[in-house]
C-alpha positions in Angstrom: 137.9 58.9 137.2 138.0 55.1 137.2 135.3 54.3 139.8 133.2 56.4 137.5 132.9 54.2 134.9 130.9 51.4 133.9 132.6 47.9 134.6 131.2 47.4 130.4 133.4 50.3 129.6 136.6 49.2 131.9 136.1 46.0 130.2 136.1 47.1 126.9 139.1 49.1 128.0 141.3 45.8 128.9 140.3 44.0 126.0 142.5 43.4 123.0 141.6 46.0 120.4 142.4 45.3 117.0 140.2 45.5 113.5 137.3 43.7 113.1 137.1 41.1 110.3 134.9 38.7 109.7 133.2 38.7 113.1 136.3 39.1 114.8 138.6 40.9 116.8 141.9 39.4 114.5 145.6 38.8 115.6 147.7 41.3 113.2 151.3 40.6 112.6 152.5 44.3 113.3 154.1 45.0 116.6 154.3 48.3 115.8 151.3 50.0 118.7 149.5 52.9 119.0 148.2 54.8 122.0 144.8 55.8 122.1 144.8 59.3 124.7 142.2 60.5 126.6 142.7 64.3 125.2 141.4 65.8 128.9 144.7 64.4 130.5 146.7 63.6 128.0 147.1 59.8 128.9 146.7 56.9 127.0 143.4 54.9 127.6 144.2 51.6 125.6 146.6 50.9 122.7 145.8 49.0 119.3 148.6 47.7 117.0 148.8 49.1 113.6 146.9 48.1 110.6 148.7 46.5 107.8 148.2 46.0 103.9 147.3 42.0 105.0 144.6 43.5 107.5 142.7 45.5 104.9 143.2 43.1 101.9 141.7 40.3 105.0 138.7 43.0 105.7 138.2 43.9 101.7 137.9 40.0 100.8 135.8 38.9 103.7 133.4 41.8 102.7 133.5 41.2 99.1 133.1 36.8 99.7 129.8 38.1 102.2 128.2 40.3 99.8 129.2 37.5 97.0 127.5 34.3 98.3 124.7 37.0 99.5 124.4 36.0 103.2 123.3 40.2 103.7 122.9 41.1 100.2 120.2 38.1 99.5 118.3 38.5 102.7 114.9 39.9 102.4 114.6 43.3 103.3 112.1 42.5 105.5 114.9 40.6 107.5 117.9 43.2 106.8 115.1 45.8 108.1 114.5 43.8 111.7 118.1 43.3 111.7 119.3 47.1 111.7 116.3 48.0 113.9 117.2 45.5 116.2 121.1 47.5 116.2 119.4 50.1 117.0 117.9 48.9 120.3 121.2 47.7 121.0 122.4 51.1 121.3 120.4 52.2 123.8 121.1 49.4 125.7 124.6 49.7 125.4 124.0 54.0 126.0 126.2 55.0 129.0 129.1 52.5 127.9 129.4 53.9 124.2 128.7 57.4 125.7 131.9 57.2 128.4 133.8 55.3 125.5 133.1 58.4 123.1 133.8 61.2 125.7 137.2 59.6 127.3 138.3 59.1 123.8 137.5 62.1 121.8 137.4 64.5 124.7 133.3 66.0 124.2 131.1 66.8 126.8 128.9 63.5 128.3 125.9 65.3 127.4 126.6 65.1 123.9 127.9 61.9 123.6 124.4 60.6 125.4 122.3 63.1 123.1 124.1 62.9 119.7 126.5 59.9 119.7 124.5 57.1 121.1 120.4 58.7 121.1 120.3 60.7 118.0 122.6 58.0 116.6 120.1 55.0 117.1 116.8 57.3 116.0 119.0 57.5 112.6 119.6 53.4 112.6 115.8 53.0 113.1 114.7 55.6 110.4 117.5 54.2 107.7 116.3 50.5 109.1 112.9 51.2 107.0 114.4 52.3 104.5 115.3 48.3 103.3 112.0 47.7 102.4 111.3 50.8 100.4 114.2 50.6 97.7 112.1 50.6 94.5 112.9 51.0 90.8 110.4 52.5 87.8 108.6 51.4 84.6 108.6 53.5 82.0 106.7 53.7 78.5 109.6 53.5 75.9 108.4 55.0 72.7 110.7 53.2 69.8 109.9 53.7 66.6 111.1 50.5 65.3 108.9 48.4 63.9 105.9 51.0 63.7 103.6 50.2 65.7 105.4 48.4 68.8 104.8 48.8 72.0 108.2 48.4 75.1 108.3 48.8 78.7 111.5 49.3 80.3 112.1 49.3 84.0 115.1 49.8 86.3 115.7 47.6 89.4 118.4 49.0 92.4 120.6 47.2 93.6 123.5 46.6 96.2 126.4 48.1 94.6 129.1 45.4 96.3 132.0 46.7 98.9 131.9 50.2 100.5 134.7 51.9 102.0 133.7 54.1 104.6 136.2 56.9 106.0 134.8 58.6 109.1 136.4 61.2 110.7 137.4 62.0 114.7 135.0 64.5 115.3 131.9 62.3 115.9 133.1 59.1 115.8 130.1 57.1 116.3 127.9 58.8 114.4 129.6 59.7 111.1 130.8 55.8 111.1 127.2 55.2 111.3 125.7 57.7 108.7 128.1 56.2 106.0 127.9 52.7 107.2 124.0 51.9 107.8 122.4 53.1 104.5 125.2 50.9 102.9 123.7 48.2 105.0 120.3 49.1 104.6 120.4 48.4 100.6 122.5 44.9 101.2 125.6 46.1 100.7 129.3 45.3 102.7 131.0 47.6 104.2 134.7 48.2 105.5 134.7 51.2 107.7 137.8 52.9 109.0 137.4 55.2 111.3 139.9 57.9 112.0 142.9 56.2 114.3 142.6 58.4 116.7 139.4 57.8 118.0 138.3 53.7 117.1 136.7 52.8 120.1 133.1 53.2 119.4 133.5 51.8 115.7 135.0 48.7 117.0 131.8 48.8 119.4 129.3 49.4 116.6 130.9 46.4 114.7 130.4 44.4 117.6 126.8 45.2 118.4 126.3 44.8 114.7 127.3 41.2 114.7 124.6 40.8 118.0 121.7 42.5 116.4 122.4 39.8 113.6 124.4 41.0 110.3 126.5 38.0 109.5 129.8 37.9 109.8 132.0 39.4 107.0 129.5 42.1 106.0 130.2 44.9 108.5 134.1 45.1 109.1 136.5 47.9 110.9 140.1 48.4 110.5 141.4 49.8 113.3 145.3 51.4 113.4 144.8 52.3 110.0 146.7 55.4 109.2 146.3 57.6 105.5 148.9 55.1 103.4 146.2 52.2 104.4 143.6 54.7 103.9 144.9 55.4 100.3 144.9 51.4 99.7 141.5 50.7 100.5 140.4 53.7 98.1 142.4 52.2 95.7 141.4 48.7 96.2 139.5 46.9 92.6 137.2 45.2 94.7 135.4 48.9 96.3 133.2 49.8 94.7 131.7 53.1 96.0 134.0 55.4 98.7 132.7 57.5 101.3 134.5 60.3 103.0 134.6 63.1 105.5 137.8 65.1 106.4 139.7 67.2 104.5 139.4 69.1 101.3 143.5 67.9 100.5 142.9 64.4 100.8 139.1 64.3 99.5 140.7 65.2 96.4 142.8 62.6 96.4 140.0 60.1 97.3 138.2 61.0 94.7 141.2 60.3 92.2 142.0 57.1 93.4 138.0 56.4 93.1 137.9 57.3 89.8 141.2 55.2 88.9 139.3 52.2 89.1 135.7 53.6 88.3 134.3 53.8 91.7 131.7 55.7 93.0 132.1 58.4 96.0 131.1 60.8 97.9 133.0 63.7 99.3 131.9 65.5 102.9 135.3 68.4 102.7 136.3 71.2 104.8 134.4 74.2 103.8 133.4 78.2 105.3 130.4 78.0 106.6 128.5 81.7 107.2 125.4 82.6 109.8 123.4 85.0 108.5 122.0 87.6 110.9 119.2 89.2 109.7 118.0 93.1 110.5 114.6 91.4 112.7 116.8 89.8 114.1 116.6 89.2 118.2 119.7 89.8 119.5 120.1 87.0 122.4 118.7 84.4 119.8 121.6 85.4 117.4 124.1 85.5 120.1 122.9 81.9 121.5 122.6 80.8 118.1 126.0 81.8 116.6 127.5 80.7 120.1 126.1 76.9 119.2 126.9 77.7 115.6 130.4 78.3 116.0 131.8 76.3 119.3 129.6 73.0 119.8 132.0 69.9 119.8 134.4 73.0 120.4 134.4 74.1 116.7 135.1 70.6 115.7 131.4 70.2 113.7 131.7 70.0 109.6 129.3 72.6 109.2 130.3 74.7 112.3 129.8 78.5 111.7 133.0 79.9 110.6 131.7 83.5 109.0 129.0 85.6 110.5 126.9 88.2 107.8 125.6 90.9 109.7 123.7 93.9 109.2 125.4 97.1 110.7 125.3 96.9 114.5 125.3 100.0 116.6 126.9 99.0 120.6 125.1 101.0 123.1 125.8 100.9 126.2 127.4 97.3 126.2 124.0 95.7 124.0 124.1 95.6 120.2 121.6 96.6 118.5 121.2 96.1 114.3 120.9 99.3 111.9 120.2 98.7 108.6 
């Protein structure tokens, strides 16, 4: 399998692998390791030491001092919006390396990880990139009766909200660490991301690219090793101000609690039944492709994967369905 990889990825591989803070890969004082497998054999790729409470107080503070003296948050959108774009083109150049990263470590087919983790991935970079410039508030016509005859305006302004936490799950590792972590950027905000510790690889190579494409250090940050009593910290942290999450129904309830201990804002992506609804006009190969992709892409392991199929009454004859109403 070796001489099939990239000499980036076997690189990558043989580098030391820790969290990300401030721009850099940091020395942790935990011993304590753990082994990242390839799931197709069962064998550990790499190891990365555990996270501690000094990691993620190190990555909260460097993220709150960045978004403080406004070396992100202050830019001009214009700039932020060149910035992010420019990540963007750094994932494609970076494509078969993130792609062999995401498919030794979380096991999906290469096809996918080319298509969804590293193509569809960058396309969503360059559309939130735009998005910097196009943040706007309102004006409004206040009508106050005090004194008669007085005229107000009011008008609301957005902006950055401070720190984000963002919890990605293992099931698309790139991506989801991206689709919490770019809009963040996008409206000038910092961001500490952990992704699952199962699969870290292509965070910690985000993070990296992200410091190449030009977002200063200290704004985009990744603890790595981090396992759920970390994961409750960060949530929990005073300096986070808005938590996102995707995993669990159990523990997004306990996200949100910790989020609303200290009046932060979140929001919640939880386990769910999802149900395909086959209709009676129905064509019968296109419902059986389409609950096959429904239900089994990523192997099942999709947040809104098909888990109930609604039919109308099917009649089998002579090995075909067919639907009666």
């Amino acid at each position: 399998m070796n001489h099939l990889l990239l000499p980036t990825t076997q690189a990558f591989l043989k580098s030391p692998l820790a969290s990300f803070i401030n721009g850099d890969v940091i020395a942790t004082s935990n011993e304590e390791n753990i082994d990242i497998f390839n799931p197709a054999t069962g064998k550990p790729l790499t190891s990365i030491p555990k996270c501690t409470p000094q990691d993620l107080e190190k990555a909260v503070q460097s993220a709150h001092d960045s978004f403080i003296d406004k070396r992100w948050s202050g830019m001009r959108p214009a700039d932020r919006e060149r910035i992010l774009y420019r990540l963007s083109e750094l994932l494609i150049e970076h494509k078969e390396t993130l792609a062999q990263l995401e498919t030794l470590n979380q096991g999906k087919s290469i096809h996918i990880s080319r298509a969804v983790e590293v193509d569809s991935t960058a396309e969503y970079i360059r559309y939130i990139a735009g998005w910097s410039t196009k943040i706007t508030g309102e004006t409004f016509d206040v009508s106050i009766a005090i004194p008669p005859g007085a005229k107000y305006t009011a008008y609301t302004q957005k902006e950055p909200i401070s720190v984000i936490a963002a919890i990605a799950p293992w099931n698309f590792p790139l991506a989801i660490a991206a689709w919490k972590s770019i809009p963040a950027l996008a409206a000038g905000c910092s961001v500490v991301l952990k992704p699952a510790h199962e699969t870290p690889l292509t965070a910690l190579y985000l993070a990296q690219l992200a410091l190449e494409a030009g977002i200063p250090k200290g704004v985009f940050n990744v603890l790595l090793g981090a396992d759920g009593q970390i994961g409750q910290k960060l949530v929990e942290h005073p300096l986070i101000r808005k938590v996102t999450f995707t995993g669990s129904t159990a523990v997004g309830k306990l996200v949100g609690k910790a989020a609303i201990e200290h009046m932060a804002h979140f929001s919640l992506e939880l386990g769910g039944k999802n149900p395909m609804i086959i209709m009676e006009d129905v064509a019968i190969e296109t419902a059986v492709n389409g609950i096959m992709m429904g239900a089994f892409l990523n192997s099942g392991q999709v947040c809104a994967a098909a888990s109930r199929i609604y039919i109308h009454e099917m009649l089998e004859i002579g090995g075909l369905f067919t639907l009666q109403c």
